[in-house]
C-alpha positions in Angstrom: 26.1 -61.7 -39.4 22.8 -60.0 -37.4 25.4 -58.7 -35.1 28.3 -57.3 -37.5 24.5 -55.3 -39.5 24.0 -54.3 -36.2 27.7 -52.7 -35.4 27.8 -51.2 -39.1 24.7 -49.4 -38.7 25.4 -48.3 -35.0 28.6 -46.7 -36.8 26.6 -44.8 -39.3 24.5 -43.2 -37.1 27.3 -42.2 -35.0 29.0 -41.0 -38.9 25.4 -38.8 -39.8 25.5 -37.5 -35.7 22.8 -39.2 -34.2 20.2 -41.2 -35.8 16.6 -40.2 -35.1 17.8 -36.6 -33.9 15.5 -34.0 -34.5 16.1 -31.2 -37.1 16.7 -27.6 -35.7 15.2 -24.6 -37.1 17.5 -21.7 -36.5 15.7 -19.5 -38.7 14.6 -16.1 -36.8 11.1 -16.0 -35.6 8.7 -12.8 -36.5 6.4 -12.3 -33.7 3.2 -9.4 -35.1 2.3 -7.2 -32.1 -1.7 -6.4 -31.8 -2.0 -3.2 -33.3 -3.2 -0.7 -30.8 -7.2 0.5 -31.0 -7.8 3.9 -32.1 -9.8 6.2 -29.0 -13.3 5.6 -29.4 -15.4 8.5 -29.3 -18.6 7.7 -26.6 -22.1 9.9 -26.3 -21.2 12.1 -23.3 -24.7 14.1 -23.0 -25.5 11.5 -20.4 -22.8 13.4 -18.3 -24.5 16.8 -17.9 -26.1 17.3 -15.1 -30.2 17.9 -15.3 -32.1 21.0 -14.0 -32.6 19.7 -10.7 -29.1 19.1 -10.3 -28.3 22.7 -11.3 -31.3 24.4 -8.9 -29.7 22.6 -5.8 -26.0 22.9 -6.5 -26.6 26.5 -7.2 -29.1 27.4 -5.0 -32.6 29.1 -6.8 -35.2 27.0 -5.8 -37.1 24.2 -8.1 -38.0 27.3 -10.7 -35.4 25.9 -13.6 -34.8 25.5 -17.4 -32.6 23.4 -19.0 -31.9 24.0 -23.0 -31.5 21.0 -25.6 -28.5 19.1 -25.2 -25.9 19.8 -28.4 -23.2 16.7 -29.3 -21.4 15.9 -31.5 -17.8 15.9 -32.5 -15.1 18.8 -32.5 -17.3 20.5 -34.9 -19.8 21.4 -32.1 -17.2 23.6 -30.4 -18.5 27.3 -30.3 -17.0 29.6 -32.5 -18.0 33.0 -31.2 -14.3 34.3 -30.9 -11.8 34.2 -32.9 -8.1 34.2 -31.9 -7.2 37.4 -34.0 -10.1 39.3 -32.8 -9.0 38.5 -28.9 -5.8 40.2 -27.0 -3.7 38.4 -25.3 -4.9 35.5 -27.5 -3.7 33.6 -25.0 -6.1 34.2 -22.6 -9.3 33.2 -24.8 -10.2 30.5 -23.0 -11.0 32.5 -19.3 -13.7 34.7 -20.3 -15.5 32.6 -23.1 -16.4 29.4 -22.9 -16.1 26.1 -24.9 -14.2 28.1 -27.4 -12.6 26.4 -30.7 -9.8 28.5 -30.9 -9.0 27.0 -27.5 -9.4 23.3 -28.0 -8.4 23.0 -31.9 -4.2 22.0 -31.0 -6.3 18.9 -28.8 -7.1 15.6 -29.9 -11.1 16.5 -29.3 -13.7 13.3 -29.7 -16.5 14.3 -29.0 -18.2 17.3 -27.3 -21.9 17.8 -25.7 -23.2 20.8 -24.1 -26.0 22.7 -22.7 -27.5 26.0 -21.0 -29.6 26.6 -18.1 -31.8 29.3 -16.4 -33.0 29.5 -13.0 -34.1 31.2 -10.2 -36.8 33.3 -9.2 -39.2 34.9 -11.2 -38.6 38.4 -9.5 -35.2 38.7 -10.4 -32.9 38.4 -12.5 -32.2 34.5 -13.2 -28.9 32.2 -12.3 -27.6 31.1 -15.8 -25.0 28.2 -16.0 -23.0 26.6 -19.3 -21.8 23.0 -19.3 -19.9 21.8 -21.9 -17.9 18.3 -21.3 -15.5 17.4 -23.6 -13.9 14.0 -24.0 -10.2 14.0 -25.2 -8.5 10.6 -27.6 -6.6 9.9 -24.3 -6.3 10.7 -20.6 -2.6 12.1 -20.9 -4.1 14.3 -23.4 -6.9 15.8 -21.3 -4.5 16.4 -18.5 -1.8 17.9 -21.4 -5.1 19.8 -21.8 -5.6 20.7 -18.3 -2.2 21.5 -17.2 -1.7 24.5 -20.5 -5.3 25.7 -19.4 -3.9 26.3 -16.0 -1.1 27.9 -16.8 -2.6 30.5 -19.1 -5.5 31.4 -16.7 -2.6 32.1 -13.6 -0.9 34.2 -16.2 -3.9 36.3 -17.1 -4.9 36.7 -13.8 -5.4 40.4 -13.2 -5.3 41.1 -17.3 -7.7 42.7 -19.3 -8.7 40.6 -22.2 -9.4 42.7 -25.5 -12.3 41.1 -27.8 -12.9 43.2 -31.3 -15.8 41.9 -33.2 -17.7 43.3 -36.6 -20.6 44.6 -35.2 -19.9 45.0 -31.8 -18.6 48.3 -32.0 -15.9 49.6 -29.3 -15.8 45.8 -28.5 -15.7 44.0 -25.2 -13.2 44.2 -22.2 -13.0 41.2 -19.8 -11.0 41.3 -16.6 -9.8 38.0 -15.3 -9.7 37.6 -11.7 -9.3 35.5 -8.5 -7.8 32.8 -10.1 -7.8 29.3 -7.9 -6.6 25.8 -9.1 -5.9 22.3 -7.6 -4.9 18.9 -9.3 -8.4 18.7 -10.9 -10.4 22.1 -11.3 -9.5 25.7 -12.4 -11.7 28.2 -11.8 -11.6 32.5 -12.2 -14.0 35.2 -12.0 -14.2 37.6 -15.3 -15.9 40.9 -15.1 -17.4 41.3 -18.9 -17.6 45.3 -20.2 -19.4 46.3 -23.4 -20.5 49.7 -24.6 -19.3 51.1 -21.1 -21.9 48.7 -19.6 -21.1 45.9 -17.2 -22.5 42.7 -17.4 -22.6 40.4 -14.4 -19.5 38.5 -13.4 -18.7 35.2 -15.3 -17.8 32.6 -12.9 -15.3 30.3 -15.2 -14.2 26.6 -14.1 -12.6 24.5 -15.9 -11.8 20.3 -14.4 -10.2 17.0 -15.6 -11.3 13.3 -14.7 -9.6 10.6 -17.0 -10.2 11.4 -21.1 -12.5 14.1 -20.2 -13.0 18.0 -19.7 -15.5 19.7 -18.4 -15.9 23.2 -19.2 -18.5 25.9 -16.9 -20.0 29.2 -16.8 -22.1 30.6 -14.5 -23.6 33.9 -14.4 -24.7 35.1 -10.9 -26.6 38.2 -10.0 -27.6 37.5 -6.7 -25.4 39.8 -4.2 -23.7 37.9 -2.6 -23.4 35.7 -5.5 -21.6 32.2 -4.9 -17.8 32.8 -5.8 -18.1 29.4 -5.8 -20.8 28.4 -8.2 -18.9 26.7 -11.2 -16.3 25.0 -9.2 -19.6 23.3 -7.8 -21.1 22.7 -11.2 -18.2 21.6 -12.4 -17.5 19.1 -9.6 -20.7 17.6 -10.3 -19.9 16.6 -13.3 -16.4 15.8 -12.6 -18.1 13.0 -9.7 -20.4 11.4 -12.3 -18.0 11.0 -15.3 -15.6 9.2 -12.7 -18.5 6.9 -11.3 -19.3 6.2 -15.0 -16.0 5.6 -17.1 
């Protein structure tokens, strides 16, 4: 008798296919990717280069000012020109700085800024404008880079048109010697108002990861450095890369 239980049960495991097999879920699995982290926005007035920094790049000797550092978001973008009151519109962004109008198709984070004066007291001084600017993404600040480029070789040799209330016949500014590599842009713009001439603007513009860095420098000196904001603006490039 054990033996025939034995042989009846083998049978109905064979019957049921397989006693003690386990059950298979077929069911389709749902696998929830991490969602991706939104840019974060970080302080960049740590990036700007102090008035030390500007005397010996440019050259004027330990006499130096720096202004208050300005940062904040895309809000802090200057708005001194406005792309109706500028002809070619197009070519805002090579005779005025850290414009708005330039950056507001960008995905802008946050901006910080400041102004310096230098040189001696028996002339007329060395000014300089840096403005860095830090983009949600590195694609974006080359994106950025690469349209800035192109506009400044096309205006190269053009005579920018600015109408403003108040500023009478308005202002002419002649883009010239335009220069770029992988990383900086730079041009030289020749401002006119009122028949007067102001100094020539040395413009630069550069790219390292997320961030822009926008220059002026304004140079009386004759010679003045053709280079001057290309070397400002390296600067700054050198010590966002060692830092981010």
């Amino acid at each position: 008798m054990p033996i025939r239980r034995v042989a009846v049960a083998a049978a109905a495991c064979v019957a049921l296919a397989g006693c003690g097999a386990q059950p298979v879920d077929d069911r389709p699995t749902v696998r929830i990717a991490p969602a991706v982290q939104p840019a974060q926005a970080v302080p960049l007035g740590g990036f700007l280069p102090t008035a030390d920094d500007l005397s010996a790049a440019l050259g004027t000797g330990p006499n130096g000012f720096m202004g208050p550092t300005v940062e904040g978001g895309e809000d802090t973008l200057l708005r001194s020109v406005g792309e109706a009151q500028v002809t070619p519109a197009d070519c805002a962004g090579a005779p005025y700085r850290l414009q708005q109008v330039v950056y507001r198709d960008s995905p802008v984070l946050s901006v910080a800024s400041a102004s310096w004066a230098g040189g001696g007291f028996d002339a007329a001084p060395v000014s300089a404008f840096v403005g860095v600017v830090q983009m949600s993404s590195a694609a974006a600040a080359q994106d950025f880079f690469a349209t800035t480029t192109e506009r400044w070789r096309r205006c190269a040799g053009q005579t920018v048109a600015l109408q403003q209330p108040g500023l009478g016949s308005g202002e002419l500014s002649r883009v010239t010697d335009v220069v770029f590599d992988d990383s900086v842009v730079a041009a030289s713009v020749l401002h006119v108002s009122a028949g007067a001439e102001a100094p020539t603007g040395l413009r630069a513009v550069g790219v390292t990861g997320d961030c822009v860095v926008d220059v002026e420098v304004v140079d009386p000196r004759a010679p003045a450095r053709a280079d001057g904001a290309v070397t400002v603006t390296e600067l700054v490039l050198d010590r966002i890369a060692a830092q981010r």
